[in-house]
N, C-alpha and C positions, 0 to 999 in steps of 0.2 A: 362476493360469491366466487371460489373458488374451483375451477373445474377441474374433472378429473383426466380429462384428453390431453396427453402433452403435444400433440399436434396444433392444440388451437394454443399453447403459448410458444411451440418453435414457428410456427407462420407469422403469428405476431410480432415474434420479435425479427424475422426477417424482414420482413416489413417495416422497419422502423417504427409500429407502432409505440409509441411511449406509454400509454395506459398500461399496453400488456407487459410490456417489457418491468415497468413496476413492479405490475403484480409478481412478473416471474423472480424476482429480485425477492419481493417478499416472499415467494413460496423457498425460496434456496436457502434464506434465513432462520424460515422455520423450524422449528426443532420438537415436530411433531411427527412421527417415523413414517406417517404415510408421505405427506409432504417432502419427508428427506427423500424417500424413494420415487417419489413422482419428478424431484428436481434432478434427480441423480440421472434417468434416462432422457430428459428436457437437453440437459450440456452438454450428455453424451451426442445425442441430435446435433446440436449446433455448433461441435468438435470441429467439425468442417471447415467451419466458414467463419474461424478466428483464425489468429496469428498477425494478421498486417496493420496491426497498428503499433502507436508508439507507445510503448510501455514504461511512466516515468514515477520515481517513486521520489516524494520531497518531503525532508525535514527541518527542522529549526530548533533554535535557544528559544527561551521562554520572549515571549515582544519582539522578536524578529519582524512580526509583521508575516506569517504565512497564508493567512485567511486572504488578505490585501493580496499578495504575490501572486498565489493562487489565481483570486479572481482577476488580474490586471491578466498577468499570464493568458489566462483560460479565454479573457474579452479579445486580448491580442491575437491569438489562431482563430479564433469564428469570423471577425472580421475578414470582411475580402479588401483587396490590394490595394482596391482606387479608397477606401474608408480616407477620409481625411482627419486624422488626427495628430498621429506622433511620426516621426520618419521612421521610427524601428518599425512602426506598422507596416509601412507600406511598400515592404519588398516583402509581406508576409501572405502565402498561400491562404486559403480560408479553408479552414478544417472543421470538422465536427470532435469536440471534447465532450469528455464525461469526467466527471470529479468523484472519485469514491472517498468521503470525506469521514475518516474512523474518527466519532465522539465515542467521549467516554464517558459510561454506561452507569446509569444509577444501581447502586447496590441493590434498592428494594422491584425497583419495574423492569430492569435492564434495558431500558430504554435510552436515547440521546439525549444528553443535556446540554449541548451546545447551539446545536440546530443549525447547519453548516448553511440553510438557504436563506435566514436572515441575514446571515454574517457576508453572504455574497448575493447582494442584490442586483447588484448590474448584471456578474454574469448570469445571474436564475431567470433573468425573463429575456436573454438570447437564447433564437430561435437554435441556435447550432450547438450548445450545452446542456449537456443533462448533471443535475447534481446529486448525488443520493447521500446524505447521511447515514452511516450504518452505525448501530451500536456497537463498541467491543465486547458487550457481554463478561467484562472481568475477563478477558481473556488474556494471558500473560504478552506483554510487548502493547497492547492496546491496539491492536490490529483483529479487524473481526475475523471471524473463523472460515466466512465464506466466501474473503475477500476477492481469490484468483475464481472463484467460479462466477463470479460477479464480475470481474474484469472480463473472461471470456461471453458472456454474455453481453455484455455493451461492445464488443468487440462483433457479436456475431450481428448487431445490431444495426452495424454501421460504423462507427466511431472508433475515428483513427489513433486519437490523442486519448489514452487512458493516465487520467493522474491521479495517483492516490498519494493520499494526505497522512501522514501519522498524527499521535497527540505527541510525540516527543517524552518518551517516558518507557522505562524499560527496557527491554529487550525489542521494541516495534524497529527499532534502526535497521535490524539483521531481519528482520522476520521481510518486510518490505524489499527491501535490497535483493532479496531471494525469490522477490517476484514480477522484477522491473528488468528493465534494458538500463535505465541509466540512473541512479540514485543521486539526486541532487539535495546539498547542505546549504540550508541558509544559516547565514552568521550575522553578529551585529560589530560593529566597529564603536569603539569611544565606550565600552560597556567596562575597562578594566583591564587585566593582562585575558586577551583572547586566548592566547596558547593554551592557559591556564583551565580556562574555561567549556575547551572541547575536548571529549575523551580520546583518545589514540585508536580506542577501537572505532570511532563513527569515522574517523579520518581514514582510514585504512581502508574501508567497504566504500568512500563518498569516490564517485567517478567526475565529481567538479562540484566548487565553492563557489556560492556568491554572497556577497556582502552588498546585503540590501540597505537600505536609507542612507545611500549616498546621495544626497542633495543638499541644499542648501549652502549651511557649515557644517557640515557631515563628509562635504565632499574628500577634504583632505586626508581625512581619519580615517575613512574607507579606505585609501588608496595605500594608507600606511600598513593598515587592516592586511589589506591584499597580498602584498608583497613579505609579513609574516605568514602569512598562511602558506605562503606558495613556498616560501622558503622550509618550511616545516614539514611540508608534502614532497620536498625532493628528499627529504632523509629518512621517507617509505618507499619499501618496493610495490612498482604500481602493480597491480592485478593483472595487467595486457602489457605485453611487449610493445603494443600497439598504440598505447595508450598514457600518455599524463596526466591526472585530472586536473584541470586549468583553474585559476581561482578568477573570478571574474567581479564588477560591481554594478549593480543596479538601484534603481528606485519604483519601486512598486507605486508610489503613491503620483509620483511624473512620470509614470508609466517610461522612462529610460532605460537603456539597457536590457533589454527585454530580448529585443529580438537577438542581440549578441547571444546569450542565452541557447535561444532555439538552434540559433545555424552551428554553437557547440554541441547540442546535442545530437542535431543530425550529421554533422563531421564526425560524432564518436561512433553512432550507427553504420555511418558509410566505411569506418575505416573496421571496425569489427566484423562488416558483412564481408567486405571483400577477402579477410584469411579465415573466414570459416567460424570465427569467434563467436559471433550473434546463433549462429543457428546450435553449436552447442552449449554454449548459453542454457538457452530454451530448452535443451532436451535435458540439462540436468536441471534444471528446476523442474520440468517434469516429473523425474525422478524423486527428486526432494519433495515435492508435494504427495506423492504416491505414498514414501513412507509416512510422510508426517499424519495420513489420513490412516494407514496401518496403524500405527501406535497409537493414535486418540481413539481410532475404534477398539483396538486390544483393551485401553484404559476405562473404555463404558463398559465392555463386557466383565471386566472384573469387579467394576463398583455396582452393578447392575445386577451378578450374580446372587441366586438369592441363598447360597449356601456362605458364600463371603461374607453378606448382611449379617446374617448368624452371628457371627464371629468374630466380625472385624474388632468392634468394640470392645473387645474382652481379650484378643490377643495382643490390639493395638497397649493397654491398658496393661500386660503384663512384660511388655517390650522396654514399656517406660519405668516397671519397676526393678527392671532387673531380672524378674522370674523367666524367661526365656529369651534365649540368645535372639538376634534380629535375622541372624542366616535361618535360625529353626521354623521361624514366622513365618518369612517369606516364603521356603521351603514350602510348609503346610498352603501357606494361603494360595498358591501355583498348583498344586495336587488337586483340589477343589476345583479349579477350572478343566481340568482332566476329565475328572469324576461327573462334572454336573456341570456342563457346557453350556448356553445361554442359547 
């Protein structure tokens, strides 16, 4: 039952409620216009009481192991200091995570096909992570649509640690990156010529490399891994004055390496906060979110129009055969949104 009081889901989710916090997750997803406008003035509410957490965005080659990393990762921060398991554990704060995990989306339900809380079972039944599967909805990059307002909403929550997961496909690397404090690249070692294998643009936008399944006989190859990679990252200019991104190694599965990890990503936090980096940062993604919500809405109201409907098919259809130019199309089909506004 959905209610229509956005007061009873911004108290909720101040409260660390988890039920509501769900539901409000669901309502921001929806793509039912009352719903979009009920969640619209819900984030606006709890605009406030985001920003402090760590905003980390992680990608991977296909078998990297990110689901493993992920949850080793995410087991790693809930745990408190005295946990006796690994050493990287136990110089590690205890934090509250949330995993916004983008599966991708069936063609006919638009629903998750992956199911991100079976594939992390450990960390789904700690009491200090929350995990949400979101579908992409076909959404270009595989990143769902609502993702940053679902990020501020587990943020307004509580939850210091936001990680979002891509599928690794598309254009998600940029779309991600564009919404994090730190974009980490997982890679694999012994997989063939690495160089070869990662694009120049995911290198470019990655703030630090880690090459996971170093263990075993893996250990060496990583470490070979490493030192190409690192060597291949001095021959871009980094993004921060301030900043190298480090290539690092770990083992998700012996949970190794892990915490090296965390205290790079809080050294890159610390060193961006102190010249002002971090905070404009966040105000142009701001901005970049602003328009990107401009032009998706500009693009509903033009497909949505129903003088456009009219037409589209039969201008679209003369465009292809040559009988009118595609400036004349476009031309008319923009005059119509003039004439008969939505």
């Amino acid at each position: 039952m959905i209610s229509n009081d956005p007061q009873y889901y911004v108290q909720g989710v101040l409260e660390g409620n988890r039920r509501i916090l769900s539901k409000t997750i669901t309502l921001i997803e929806s793509s039912v216009p009352a719903h979009q406008e009920l969640s619209r003035v819900i984030v606006d509410a709890l605009l406030p009481h985001t920003g402090n957490s760590v905003r980390l965005g992680i990608t991977g080659v296909p078998g990297v192991g990110k689901s493993t990393f992920i949850e080793s990762f995410g087991v790693m921060l809930t745990r408190d200091k005295t946990h006796p398991l690994k050493k990287d554990m136990e110089l590690c704060k205890s934090h509250k995570v949330a995993v916004l995990a983008v599966d991708p989306s069936s063609t006919k339900s638009r629903g998750s096909i992956m199911a991100d809380k079976t594939r992390m079972e450990r960390l789904s039944v700690e009491t200090r992570a929350f995990i949400r599967p979101s579908p992409s909805g076909g959404t270009l990059g595989g990143v769902a649509r609502k993702t940053r307002e679902t990020m501020l909403t587990c943020e307004a929550a509580g939850f210091d640690v936001i990680i979002v997961e891509t599928v690794g496909v598309g254009q998600s690397e940029t779309t991600v990156a564009s919404m994090v404090d730190f974009f980490l690249v997982l890679m694999l070692a012994g997989a063939g010529d690495e160089l070869q294998g990662i694009k120049k643009g995911v290198l470019e936008i990655a703030d630090g490399i880690a090459i996971n399944k170093a263990d075993g006989d893996n250990v060496e190859k990583a470490e070979r891994a490493r030192r190409e990679y690192e060597s291949a990252l001095h021959l871009l200019k980094p993004s921060s004055p301030v900043w190298m991104p480090p290539v690092l190694t770990c083992s998700a599965q012996e949970m190794t390496g892990l915490g090296n990890i965390w205290d790079t990503i809080l050294e890159y936090r610390e060193r961006l906060m102190n010249v002002g980096e971090l905070k404009e940062k966040r105000q142009k993604q701001a901005l970049d979110w602003m328009w990107a919500l401009v032009e998706e809405g500009l693009r509903d109201r033009f497909y949505k129009n129903p003088e456009v409907k009219k037409i589209l098919s039969r201008v679209t259809r003369e465009v292809e055969k040559g009988a009118t130019a595609p400036t004349i199309a476009a031309s008319h089909l923009m005059r119509l949104l003039d004439k008969h506004p939505v």
